[in-house]
Backbone as CSV, one residue per row, in Angstrom:
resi,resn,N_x,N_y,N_z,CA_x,CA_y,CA_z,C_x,C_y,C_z
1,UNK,0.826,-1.199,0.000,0.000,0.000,0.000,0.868,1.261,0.000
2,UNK,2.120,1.174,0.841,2.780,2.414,0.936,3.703,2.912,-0.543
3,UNK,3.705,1.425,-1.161,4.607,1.420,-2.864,3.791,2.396,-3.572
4,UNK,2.567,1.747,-3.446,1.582,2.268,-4.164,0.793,4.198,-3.965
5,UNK,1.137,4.532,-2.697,1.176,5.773,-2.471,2.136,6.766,-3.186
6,UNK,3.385,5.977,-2.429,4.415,6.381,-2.929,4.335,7.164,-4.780
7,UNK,3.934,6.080,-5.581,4.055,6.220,-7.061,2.822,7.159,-7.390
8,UNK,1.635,7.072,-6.739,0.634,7.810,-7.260,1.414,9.381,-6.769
9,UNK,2.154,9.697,-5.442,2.478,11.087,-5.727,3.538,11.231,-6.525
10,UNK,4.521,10.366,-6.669,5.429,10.542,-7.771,4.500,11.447,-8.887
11,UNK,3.930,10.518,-9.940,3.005,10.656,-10.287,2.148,12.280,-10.467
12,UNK,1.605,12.357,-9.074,1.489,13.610,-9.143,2.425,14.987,-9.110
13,UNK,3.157,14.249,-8.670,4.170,15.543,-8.381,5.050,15.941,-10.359
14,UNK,4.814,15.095,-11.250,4.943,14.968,-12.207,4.433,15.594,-12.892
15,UNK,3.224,15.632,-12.861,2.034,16.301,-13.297,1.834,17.666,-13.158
16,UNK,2.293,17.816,-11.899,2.165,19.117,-11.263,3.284,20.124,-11.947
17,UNK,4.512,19.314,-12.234,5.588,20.122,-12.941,5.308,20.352,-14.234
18,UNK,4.646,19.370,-14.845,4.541,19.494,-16.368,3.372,20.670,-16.507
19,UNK,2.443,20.804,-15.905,1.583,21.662,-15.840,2.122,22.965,-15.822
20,UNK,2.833,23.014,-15.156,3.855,24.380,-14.613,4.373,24.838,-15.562
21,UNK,5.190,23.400,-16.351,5.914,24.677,-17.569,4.990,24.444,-19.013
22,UNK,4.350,23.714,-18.761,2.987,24.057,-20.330,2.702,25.234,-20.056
23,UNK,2.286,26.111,-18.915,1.374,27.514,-18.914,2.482,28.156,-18.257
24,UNK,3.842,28.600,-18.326,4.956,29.328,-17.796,5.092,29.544,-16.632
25,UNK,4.750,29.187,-15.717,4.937,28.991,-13.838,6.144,28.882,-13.758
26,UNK,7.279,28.475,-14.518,8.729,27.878,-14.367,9.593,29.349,-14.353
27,UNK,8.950,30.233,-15.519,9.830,31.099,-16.074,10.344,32.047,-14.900
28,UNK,9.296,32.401,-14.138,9.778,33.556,-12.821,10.608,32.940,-11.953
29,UNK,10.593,31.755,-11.649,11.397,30.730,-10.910,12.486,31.042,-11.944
30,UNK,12.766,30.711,-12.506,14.527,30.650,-13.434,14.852,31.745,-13.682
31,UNK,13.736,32.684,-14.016,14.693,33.881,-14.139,15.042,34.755,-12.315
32,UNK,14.840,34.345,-11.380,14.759,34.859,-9.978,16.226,34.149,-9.479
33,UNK,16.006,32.708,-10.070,17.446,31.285,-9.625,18.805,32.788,-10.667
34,UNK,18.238,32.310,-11.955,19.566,32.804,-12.463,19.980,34.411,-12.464
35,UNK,19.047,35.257,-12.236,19.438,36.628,-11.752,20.068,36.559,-9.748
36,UNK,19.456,36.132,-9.183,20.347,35.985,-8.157,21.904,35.216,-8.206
37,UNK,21.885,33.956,-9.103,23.278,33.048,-8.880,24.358,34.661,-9.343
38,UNK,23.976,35.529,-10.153,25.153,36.230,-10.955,25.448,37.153,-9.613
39,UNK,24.463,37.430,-9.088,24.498,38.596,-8.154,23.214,38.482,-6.936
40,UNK,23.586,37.772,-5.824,22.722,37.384,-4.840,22.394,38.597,-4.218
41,UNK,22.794,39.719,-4.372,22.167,41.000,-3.520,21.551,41.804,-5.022
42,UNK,21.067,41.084,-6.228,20.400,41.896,-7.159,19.105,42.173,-6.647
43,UNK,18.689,42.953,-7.506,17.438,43.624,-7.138,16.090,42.672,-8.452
44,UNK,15.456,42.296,-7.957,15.167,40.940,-8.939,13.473,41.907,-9.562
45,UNK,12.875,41.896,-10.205,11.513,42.064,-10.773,10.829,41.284,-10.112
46,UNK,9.326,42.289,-9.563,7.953,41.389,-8.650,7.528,40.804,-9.873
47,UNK,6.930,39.292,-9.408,6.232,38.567,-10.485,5.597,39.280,-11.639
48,UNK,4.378,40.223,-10.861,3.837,40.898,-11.773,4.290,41.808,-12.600
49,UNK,5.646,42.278,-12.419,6.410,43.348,-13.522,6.792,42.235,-14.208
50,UNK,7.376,41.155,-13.866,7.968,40.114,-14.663,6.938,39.431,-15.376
51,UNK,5.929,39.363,-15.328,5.366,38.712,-16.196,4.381,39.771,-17.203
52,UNK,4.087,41.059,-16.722,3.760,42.540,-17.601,4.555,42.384,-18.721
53,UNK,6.301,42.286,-18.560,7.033,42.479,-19.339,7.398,41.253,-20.361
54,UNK,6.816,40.349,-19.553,7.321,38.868,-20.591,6.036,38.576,-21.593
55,UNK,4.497,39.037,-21.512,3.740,40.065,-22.153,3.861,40.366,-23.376
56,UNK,4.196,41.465,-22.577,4.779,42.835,-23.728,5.908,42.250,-24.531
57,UNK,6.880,41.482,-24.069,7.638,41.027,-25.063,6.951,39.725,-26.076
58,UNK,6.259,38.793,-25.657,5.525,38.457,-26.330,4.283,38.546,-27.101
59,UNK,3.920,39.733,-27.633,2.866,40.572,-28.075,3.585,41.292,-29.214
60,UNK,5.064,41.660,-28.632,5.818,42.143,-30.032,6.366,41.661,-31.027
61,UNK,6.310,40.246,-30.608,7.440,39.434,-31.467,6.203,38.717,-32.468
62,UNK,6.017,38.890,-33.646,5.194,38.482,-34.252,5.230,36.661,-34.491
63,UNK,6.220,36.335,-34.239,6.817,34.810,-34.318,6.183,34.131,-33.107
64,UNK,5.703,34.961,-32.885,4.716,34.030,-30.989,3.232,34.679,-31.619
65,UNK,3.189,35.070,-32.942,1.437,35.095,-33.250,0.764,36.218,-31.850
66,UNK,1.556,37.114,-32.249,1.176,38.858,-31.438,-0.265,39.126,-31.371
67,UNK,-0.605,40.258,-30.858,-2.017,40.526,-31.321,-2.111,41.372,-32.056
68,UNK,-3.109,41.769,-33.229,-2.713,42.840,-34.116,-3.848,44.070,-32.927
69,UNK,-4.317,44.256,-32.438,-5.067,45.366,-32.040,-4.446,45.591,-30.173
């Protein structure tokens, strides 16, 4: 019974990651990991500027199918 627990959260915990980076949950995490490793006293972007701006950068780039209006 406990094998079997065990694998169903494997399992979930699997799920839970893949979910994460299908809809970008990962990106503020990596960019927070790798702006601190360069410089641990940086001054890092709140989620919400960070993701305003990741946005806006994807809205401009017509190769990610922008919006025209």
């Amino acid at each position: 019974m406990a094998a079997a627990l065990t694998l169903l959260r494997e399992a979930g915990a699997r799920a839970w990651w893949l979910l994460r980076e299908l809809n970008g949950e990962h990106a503020y995490d990596r960019y927070v990991t790798h702006a601190r490793s360069h410089d641990p006293d940086a001054t890092v972007l709140s989620r919400r500027e960070f993701e305003n701006r990741r946005v806006d950068r994807r809205d401009a780039d017509p190769r990610e199918g922008g919006s025209c209006c």
